[in-house]
C-alpha positions as CSV (number, residue, x, y, z in Angstrom):
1,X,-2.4,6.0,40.3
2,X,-3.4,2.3,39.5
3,X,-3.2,0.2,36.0
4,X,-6.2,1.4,35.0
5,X,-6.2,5.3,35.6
6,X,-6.1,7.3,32.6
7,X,-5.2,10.4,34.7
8,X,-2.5,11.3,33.3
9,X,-2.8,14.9,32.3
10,X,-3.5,18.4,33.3
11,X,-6.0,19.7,30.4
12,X,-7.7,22.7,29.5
13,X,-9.0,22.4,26.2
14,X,-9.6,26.1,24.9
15,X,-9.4,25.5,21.1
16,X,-12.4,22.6,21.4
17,X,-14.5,25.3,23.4
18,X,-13.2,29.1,21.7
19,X,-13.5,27.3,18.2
20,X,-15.1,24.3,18.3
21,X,-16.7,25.0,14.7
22,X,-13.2,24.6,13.1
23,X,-13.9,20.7,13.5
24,X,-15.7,18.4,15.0
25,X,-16.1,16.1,18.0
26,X,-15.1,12.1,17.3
27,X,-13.1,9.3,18.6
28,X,-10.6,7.2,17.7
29,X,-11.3,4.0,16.1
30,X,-10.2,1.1,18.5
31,X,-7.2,-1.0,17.9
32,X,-7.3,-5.2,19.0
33,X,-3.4,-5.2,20.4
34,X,-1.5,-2.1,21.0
35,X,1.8,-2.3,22.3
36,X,4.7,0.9,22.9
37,X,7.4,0.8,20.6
38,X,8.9,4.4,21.5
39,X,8.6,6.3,24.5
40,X,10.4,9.7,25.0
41,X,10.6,10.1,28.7
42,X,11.9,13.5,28.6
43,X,9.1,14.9,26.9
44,X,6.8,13.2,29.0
45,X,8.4,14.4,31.9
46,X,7.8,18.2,30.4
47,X,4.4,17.3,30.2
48,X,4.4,16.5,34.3
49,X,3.3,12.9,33.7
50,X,5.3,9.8,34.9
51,X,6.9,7.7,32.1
52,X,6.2,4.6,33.8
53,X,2.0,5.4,33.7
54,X,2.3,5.2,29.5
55,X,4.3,1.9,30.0
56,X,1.5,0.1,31.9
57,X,-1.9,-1.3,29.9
58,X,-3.8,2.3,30.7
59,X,-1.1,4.5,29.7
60,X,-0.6,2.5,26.4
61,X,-4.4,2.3,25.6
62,X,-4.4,6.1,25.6
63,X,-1.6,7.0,23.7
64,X,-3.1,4.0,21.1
65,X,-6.3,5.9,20.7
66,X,-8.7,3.2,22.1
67,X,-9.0,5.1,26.2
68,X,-9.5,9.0,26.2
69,X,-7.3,10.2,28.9
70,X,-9.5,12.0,31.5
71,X,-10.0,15.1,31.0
72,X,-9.4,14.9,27.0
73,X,-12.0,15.7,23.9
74,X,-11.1,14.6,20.9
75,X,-11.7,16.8,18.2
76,X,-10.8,16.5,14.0
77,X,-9.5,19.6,13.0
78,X,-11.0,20.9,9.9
79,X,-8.6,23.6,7.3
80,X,-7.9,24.2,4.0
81,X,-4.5,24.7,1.9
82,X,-2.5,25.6,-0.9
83,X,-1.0,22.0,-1.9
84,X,1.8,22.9,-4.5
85,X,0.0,26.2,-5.3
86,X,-3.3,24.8,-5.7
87,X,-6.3,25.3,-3.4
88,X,-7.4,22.5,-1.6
89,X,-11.3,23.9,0.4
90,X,-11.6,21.1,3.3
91,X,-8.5,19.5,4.4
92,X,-8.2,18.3,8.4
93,X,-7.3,15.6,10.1
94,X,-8.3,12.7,8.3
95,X,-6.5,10.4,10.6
96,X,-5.9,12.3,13.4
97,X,-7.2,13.6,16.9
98,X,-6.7,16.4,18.6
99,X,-6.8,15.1,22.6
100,X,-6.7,18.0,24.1
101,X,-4.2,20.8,25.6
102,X,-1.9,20.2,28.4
103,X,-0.5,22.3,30.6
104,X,3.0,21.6,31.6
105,X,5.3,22.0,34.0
106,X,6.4,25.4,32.8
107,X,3.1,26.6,32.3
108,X,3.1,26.3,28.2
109,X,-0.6,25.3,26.7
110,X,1.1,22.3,24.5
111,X,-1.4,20.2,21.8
112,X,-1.7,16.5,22.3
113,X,-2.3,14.5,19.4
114,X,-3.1,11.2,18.0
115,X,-1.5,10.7,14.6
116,X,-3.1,7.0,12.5
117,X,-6.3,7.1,15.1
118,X,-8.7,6.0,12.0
119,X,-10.5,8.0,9.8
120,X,-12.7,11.0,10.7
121,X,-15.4,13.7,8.1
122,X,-12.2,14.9,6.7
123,X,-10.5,11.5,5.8
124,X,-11.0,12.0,1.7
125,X,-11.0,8.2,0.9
126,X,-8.2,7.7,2.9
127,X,-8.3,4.7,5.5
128,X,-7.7,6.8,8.4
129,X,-4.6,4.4,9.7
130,X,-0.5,5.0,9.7
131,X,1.9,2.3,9.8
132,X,5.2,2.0,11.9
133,X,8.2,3.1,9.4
134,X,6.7,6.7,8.6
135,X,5.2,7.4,12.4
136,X,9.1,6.5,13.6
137,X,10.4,8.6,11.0
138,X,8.1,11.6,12.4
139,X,9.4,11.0,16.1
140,X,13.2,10.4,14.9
141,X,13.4,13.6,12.7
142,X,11.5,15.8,15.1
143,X,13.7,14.2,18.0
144,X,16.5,15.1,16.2
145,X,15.1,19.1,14.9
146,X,14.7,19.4,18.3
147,X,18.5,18.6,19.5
148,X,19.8,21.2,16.8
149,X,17.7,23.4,18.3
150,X,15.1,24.2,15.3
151,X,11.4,24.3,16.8
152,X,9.5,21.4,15.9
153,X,6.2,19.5,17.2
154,X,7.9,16.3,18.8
155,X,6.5,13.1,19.0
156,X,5.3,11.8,22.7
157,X,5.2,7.8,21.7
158,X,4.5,5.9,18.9
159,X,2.1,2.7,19.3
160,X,1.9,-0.3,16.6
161,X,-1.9,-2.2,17.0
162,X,-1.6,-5.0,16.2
163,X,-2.9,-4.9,12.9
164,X,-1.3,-4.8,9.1
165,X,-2.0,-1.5,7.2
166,X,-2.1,-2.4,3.6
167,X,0.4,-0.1,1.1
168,X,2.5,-1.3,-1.1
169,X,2.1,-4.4,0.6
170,X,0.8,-5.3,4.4
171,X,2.9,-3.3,7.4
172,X,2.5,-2.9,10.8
173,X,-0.1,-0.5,11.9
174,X,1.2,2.3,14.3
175,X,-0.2,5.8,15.8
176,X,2.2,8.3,16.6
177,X,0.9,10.7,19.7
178,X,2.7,14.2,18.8
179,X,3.3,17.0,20.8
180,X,2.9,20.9,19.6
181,X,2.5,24.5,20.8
182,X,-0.5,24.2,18.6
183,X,-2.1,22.6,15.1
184,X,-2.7,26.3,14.2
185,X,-1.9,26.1,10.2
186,X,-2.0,29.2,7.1
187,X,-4.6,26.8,6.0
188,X,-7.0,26.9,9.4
189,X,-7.2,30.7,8.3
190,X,-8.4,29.6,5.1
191,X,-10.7,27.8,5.9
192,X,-12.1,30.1,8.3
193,X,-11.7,33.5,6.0
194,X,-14.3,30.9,3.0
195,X,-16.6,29.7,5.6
196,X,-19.7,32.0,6.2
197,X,-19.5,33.2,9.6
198,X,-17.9,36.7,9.2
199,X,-16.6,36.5,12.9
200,X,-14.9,33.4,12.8
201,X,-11.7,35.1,11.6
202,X,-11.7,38.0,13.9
203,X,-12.3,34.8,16.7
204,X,-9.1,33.1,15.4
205,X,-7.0,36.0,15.3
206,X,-7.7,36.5,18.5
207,X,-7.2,33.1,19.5
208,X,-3.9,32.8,17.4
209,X,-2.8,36.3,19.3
210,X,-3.7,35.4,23.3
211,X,-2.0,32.2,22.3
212,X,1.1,32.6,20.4
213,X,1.6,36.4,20.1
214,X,0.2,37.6,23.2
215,X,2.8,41.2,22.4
216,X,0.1,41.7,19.5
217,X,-2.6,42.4,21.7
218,X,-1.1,45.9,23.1
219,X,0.0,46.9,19.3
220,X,-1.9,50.3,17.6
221,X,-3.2,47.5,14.7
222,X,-3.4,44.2,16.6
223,X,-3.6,41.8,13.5
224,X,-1.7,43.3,11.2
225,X,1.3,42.6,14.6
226,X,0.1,39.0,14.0
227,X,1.1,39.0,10.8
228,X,4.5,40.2,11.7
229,X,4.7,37.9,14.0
230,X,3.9,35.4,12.0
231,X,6.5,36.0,9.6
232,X,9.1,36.6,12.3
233,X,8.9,33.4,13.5
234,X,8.5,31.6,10.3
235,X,11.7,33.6,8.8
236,X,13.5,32.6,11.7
237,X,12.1,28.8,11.3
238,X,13.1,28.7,7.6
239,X,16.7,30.1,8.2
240,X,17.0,27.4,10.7
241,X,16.0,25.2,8.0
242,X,18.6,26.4,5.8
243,X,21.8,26.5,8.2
244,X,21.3,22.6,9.0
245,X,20.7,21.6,5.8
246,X,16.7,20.7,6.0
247,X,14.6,20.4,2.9
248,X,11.0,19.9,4.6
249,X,9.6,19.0,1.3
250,X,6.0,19.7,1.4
251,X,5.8,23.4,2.2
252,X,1.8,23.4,1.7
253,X,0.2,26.2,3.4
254,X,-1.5,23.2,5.8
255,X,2.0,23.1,6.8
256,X,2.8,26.5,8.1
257,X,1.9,26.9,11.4
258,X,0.9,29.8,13.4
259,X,3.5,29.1,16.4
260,X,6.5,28.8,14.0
261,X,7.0,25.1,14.9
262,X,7.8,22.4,12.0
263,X,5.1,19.8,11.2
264,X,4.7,17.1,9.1
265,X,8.1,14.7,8.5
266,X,6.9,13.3,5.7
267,X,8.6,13.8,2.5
268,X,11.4,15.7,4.1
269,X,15.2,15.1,3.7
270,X,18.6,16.4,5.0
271,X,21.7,17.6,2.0
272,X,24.1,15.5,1.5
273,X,26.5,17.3,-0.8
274,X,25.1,21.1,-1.2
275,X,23.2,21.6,-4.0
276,X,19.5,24.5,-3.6
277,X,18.0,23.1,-6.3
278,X,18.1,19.5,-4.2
279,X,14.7,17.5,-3.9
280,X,13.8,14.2,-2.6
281,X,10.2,14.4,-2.5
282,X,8.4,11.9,-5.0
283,X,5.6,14.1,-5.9
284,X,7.9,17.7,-6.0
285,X,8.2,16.7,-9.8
286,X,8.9,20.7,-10.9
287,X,11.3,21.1,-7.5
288,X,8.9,23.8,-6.3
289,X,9.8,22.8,-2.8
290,X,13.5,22.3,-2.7
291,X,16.1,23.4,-0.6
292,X,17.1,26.6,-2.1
293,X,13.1,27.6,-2.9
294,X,12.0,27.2,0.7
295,X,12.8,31.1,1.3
296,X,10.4,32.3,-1.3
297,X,7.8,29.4,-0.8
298,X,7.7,30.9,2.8
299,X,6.8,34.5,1.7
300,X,4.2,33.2,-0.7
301,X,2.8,31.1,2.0
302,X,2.6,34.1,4.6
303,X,0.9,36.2,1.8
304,X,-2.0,33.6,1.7
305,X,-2.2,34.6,5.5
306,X,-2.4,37.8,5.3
307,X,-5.2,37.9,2.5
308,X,-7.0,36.3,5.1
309,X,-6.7,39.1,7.9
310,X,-6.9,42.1,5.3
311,X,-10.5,43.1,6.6
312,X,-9.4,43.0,10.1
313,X,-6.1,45.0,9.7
314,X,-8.6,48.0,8.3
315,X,-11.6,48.8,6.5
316,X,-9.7,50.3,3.9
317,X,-8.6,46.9,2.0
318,X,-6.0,48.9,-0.3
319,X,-4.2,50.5,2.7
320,X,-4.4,46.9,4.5
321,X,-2.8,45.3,1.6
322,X,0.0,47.8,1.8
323,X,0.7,47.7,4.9
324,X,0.6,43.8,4.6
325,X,2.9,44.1,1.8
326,X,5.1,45.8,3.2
327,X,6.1,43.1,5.4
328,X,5.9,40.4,3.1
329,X,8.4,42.2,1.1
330,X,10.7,42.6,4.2
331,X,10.7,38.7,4.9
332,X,13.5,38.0,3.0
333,X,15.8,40.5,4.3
334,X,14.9,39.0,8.3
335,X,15.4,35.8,7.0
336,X,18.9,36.8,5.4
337,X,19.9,38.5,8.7
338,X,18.7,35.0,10.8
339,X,20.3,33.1,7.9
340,X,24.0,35.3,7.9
341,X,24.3,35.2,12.3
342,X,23.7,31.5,12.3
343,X,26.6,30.7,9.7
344,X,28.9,33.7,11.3
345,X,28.7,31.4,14.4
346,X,29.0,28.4,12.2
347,X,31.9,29.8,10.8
348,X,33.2,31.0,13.8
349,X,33.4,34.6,13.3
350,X,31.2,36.0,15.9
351,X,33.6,39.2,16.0
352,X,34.3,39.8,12.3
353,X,33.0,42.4,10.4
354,X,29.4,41.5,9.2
355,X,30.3,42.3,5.8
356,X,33.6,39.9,5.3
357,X,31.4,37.2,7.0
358,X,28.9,37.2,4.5
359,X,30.9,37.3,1.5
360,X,32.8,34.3,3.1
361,X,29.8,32.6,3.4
362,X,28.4,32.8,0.4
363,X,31.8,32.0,-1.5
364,X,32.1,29.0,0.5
365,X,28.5,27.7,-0.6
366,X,29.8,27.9,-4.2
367,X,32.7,26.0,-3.7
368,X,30.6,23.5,-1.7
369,X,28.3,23.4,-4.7
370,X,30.9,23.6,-7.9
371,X,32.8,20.4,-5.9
372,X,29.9,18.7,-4.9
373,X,31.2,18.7,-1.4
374,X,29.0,17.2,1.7
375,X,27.2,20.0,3.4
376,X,27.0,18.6,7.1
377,X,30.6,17.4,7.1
378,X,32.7,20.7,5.6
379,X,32.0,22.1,8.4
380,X,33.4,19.7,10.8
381,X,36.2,19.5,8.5
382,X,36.8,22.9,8.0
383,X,36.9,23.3,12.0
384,X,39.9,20.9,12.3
385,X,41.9,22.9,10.1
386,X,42.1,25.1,13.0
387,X,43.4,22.8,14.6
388,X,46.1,22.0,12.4
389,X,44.6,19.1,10.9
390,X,43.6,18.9,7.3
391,X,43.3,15.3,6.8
392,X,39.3,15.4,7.4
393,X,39.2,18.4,4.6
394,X,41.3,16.2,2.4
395,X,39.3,12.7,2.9
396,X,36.3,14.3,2.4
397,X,37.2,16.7,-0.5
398,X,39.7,14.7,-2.1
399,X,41.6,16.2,-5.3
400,X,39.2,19.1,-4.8
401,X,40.7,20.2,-1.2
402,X,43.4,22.7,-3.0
403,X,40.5,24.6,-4.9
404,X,39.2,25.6,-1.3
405,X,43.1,26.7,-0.2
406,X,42.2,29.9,-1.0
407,X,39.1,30.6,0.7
408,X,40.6,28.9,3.6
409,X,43.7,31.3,4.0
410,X,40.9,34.1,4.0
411,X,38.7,32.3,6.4
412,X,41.8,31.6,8.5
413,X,43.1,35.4,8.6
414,X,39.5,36.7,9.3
415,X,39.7,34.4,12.4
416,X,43.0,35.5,13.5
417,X,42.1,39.1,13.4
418,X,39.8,38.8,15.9
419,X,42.7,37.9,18.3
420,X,40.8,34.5,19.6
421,X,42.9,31.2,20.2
422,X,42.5,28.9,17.2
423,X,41.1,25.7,18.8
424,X,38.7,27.7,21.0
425,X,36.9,29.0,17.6
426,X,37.3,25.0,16.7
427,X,35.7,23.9,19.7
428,X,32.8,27.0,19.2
429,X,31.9,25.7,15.7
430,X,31.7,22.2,16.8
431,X,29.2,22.8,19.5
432,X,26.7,24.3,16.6
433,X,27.9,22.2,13.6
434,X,26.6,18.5,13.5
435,X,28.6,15.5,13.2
436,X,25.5,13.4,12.9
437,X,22.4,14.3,11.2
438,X,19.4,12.3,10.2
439,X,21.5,10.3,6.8
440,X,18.6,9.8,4.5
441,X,20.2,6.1,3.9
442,X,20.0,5.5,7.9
443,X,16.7,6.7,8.4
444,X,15.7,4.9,5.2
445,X,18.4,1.3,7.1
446,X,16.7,1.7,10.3
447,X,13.2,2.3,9.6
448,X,12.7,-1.1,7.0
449,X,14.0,-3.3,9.7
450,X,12.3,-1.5,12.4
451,X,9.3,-2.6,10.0
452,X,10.6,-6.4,9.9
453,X,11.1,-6.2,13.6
454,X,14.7,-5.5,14.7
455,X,14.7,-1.8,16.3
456,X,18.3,-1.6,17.2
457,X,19.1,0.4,14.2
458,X,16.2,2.8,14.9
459,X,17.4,3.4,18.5
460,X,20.7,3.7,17.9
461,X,20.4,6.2,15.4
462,X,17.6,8.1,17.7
463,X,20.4,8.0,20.6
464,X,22.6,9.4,17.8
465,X,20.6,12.6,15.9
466,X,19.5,13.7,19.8
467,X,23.2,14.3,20.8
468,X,24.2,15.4,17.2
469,X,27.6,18.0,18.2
470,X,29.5,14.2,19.5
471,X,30.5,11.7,17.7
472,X,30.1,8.6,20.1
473,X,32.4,5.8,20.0
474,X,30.8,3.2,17.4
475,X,29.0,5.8,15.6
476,X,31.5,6.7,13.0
477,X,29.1,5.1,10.4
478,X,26.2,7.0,11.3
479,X,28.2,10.5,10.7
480,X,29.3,9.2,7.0
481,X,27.6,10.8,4.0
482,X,25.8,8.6,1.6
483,X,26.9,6.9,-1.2
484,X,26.7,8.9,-4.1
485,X,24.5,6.0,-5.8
486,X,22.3,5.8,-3.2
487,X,21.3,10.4,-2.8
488,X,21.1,10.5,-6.7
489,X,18.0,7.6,-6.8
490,X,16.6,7.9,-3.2
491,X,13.3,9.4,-2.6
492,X,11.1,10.3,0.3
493,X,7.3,10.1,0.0
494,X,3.9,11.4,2.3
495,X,3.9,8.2,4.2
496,X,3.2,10.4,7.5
């Protein structure tokens, strides 16, 4: 492989080919002076290229959008969406690129994607570029998704050009190259199931099914096991959402993908102190996506997805709504039952009784609430109790730590009756509870002087949310909540 070789990756592009009129054919518009800001090595390892190819000038061109990798064809995906409950016919990528699909070294079909590679059909006014705070923010919050073990599109690299995007005023132009099991979206279905070629759904299905939900296939009613799929893996998704404390903040349709997999970092946000009806989002103005909606918002998502697959689940479009129903109207119990066995291990109670744990749980989330407590860090705290050390319960609940003495003596005798040594449940909960999370006042520290040109902040805090169960030496500041002043006027907006 020499400086110029843009062999880099093992394609086979079967969406561009099986589905090629879900989009259309373009390329990326050229950028003067690219040059890598972020590489994750790991992932590109996993994608069974050398990290030292995308450091050199040929590697960097391609992951900046102005040299196709060989064997890539870049496509603009075209779907639609519900955007806070309204319709939206023709979204897309209006400033992205599907590359292609690798192949990597465990055999997994994986979407490569250009993210700020100018505009395309489906731009909608828009300028088609990105600039460098909100494509780090993608590649630090899916970086650090991925470390508590919530599946998330990650991102590859992210590239500045050399240019100044205007906003708000002139930043740094950047393209993020992201990583996915696939841009399959809710809203690709709707755009197929309104576009008049009564096979394309069928095609999609199909695709959707060989690619994602291959156990489909052998099923007496093939699509209607997609659906249930599909709301398998998004209930397990959201419930992952909800144990760490993840408000994704733009729960459109275009948002929900097919593989389960969280996309889109835009205007989301992590609690501080617990609160469902929290919301950081600037244009959430009625709170329809905050943290304690995202349950529901998922089951009405999934029943725009089924509307969409009612004619192939049977001919008889009342029985197919009922049998579609029917599993919409089980999602929230799956999600309760992925919610409640990720807090019993949170809580450290693996061999309670299922009931006990749950009531626990709950009662523990309103005292969280009623105190205003910090989500991330009561459990930590709770955990060294165990250990016999209550000071990190008292610093961070202050006066408020005796009004949880009762529902720790519970907690505490629930954990002892299962016979197991105090500090080993300690240890247990600390390799599943957090220490460090994305702080919305670091991201927000980090990424504005990553824009002004320091990155030490960013990649300290990016070492930081990818080993998030150890608090490193140094890092103490990172694992603090925000200041009170700063969570009740902060706000996160669609920069991505």
């Amino acid at each position: 492989m020499t400086d110029t070789d843009t062999t880099l990756f093992d394609f086979d592009n079967t969406y561009r080919h099986e589905l090629g009129d879900l989009g259309v054919e373009w390329k990326a518009a050229p950028v003067p002076s690219p040059r890598l800001v972020v590489l994750n090595e790991r992932l590109a390892r996993e994608l069974g290229v050398d990290p030292a190819a995308l450091r050199w000038d040929a590697g960097v061109a391609v992951l900046a959008g102005n040299a196709p990798p060989a064997g890539a064809e870049p496509f603009a995906m075209v779907y639609a969406g519900h955007q806070f409950g309204g319709y939206a016919p023709r979204l897309g990528d209006g400033r992205a690129l599907l590359l292609g699909e690798v192949i990597d070294r465990a055999g997994r079909r994986r979407d490569l994607h250009l993210k700020g590679s100018g505009r395309t059909p489906f731009a909608r006014g828009g300028d088609g570029k990105a600039v460098l705070g909100p494509m780090l923010r993608e590649h630090l919050l899916g970086e650090a998704m991925h470390a508590l073990g919530v599946p998330t599109t990650r991102g590859l690299a992210v590239v500045t050009t050399g240019e100044q995007v205007r906003r708000d005023a002139p930043e740094p132009g950047a393209v993020l190259t992201r990583v996915a099991a696939s841009h399959l979206r809710v809203g690709t279905f709707e755009y197929a199931a309104r576009v008049d070629d009564p096979t394309l759904v069928r095609r999609l299905a199909d695709y959707a099914i060989d690619r994602h939900h291959p156990a489909a296939l052998d099923a007496d009613q093939p699509y209607l096991a997609l659906l249930d799929a599909v709301i398998d893996v998004q209930a397990d998704l959201v419930a992952r959402w909800m144990l760490v404390g993840f408000i994704h903040g733009v729960m459109n349709t275009d948002n929900t993908t097919i593989s389960g997999e969280t996309i889109d970092y835009g205007p989301c946000a992590f609690l501080e102190r617990y609160d469902p009806a929290a919301v950081f989002s600037s244009i959430d103005h009625g709170g329809r996506y905050a943290y304690g909606n995202q349950p529901a918002v998922a089951q009405w998502n999934l029943a725009r997805l089924a509307e969409t697959l009612l004619p192939l689940i049977g001919d008889d479009l009342d029985a197919a709504a009922e049998a579609a129903m029917a599993l919409l109207v089980a999602l929230p119990d799956r999600l309760r039952d992925r919610w409640a066995a990720g807090m019993t291990t949170k809580l450290g109670l693996e061999r309670a009784p299922a009931e006990d744990v749950a009531a626990l749980a709950d009662d523990l989330l309103a005292l969280l609430r009623e105190h205003r407590l910090d989500y991330t860090s009561s459990f930590r705290a709770v955990a060294d109790v165990l250990r016999g050390d209550e000071h990190p319960l008292r610093t961070l609940a202050g006066d408020d730590a005796t009004a949880l003495g009762p529902w720790l003596e519970r907690w505490v005798g629930l954990v002892d009756a299962t016979g197991r040594d105090r500090s080993a449940v300690a240890d247990g909960m600390d390799r599943v509870n957090p220490v460090v999370i994305p702080r919305n006042h670091r991201v927000d520290e980090a990424l504005r002087a990553a824009t002004d040109g320091d990155l030490g902040p960013f990649e300290r805090l990016l070492a930081a949310v990818t080993d998030p169960f150890v608090l490193h030496p140094g890092d103490e500041r990172l694992a603090e909540p925000a200041p009170e002043a700063f969570t009740a006027t902060f706000q996160t907006f669609c920069g991505t």
